[in-house]
C-alpha positions as CSV (number, residue, x, y, z in Angstrom):
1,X,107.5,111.9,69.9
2,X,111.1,113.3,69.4
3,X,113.8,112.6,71.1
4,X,116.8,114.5,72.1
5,X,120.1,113.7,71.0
6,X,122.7,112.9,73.8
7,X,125.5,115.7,73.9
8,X,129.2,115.5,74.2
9,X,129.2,116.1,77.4
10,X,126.8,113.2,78.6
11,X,128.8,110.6,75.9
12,X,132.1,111.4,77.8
13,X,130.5,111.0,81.1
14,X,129.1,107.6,80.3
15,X,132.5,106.8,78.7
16,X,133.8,107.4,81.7
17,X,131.7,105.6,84.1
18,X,132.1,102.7,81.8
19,X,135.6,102.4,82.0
20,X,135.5,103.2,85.6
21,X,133.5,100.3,85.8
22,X,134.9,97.7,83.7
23,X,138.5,98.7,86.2
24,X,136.5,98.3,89.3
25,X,135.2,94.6,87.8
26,X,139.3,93.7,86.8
27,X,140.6,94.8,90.7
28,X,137.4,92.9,92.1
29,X,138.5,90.1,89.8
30,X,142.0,90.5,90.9
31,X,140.7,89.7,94.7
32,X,138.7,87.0,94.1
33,X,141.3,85.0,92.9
34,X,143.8,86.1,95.4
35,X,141.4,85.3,97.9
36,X,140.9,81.7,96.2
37,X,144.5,81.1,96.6
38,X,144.8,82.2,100.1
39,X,141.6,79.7,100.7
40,X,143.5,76.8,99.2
41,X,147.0,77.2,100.8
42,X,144.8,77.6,104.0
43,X,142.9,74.4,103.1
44,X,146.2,72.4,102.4
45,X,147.3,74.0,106.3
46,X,144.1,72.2,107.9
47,X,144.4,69.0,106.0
48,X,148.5,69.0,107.0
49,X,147.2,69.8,110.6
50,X,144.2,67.3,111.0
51,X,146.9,64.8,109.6
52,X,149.5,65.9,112.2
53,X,146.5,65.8,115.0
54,X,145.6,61.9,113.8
55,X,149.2,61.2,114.2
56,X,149.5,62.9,117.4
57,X,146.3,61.1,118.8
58,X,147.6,57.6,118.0
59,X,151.3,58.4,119.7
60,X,148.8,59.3,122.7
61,X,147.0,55.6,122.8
62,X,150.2,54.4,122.4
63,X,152.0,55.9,124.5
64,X,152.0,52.6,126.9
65,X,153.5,50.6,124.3
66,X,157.1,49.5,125.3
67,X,157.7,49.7,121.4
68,X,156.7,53.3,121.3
69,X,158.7,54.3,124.2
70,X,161.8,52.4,122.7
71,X,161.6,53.5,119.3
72,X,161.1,57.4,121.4
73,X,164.1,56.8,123.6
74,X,166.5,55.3,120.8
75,X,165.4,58.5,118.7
76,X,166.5,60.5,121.3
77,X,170.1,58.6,121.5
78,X,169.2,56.3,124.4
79,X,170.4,52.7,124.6
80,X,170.0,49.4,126.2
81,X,172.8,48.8,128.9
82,X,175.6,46.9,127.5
83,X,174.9,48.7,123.8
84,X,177.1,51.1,122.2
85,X,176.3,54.0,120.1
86,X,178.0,54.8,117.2
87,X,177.7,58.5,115.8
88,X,178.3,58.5,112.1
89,X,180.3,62.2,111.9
90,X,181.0,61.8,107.8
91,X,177.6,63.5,106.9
């Protein structure tokens, strides 16, 4: 059995879709790892949010605690009567 030899014309074309190829595989390549950045900064955002929701929870079961509501009124620039606030205007 013989078998034809490929011509110019087919070498070119398969040189061709090869490099077509191996371009396609670099962009896809590009967008997985652009995608597996965007998944990480998203995964740091949820476990910075689940933190912030902990924290918010326990200011909620606290929020009877005449500590809490001291330490949220003084932060706020409340005081006791007969106290006196001192603003420190160097900074």
């Amino acid at each position: 059995m013989k078998f034809k030899r490929a011509g110019l014309i087919t070498k070119i074309v398969i040189t061709v879709l090869m490099i077509y190829m191996a371009i396609s595989l670099l962009d896809l390549r590009a967008q997985i790892d652009t995608v597996q950045g965007e998944s990480q900064a998203l995964a740091a955002q949820i476990a910075e949010q689940r933190q912030e929701n902990q924290q918010l929870a326990e200011a909620i079961e606290n929020s009877d605690d005449p500590e809490m509501l001291e330490s949220v009124a003084r932060s706020k620039g409340y005081v006791k009567p007969g106290e006196t606030l001192y603003i420190d205007v160097a900074n």
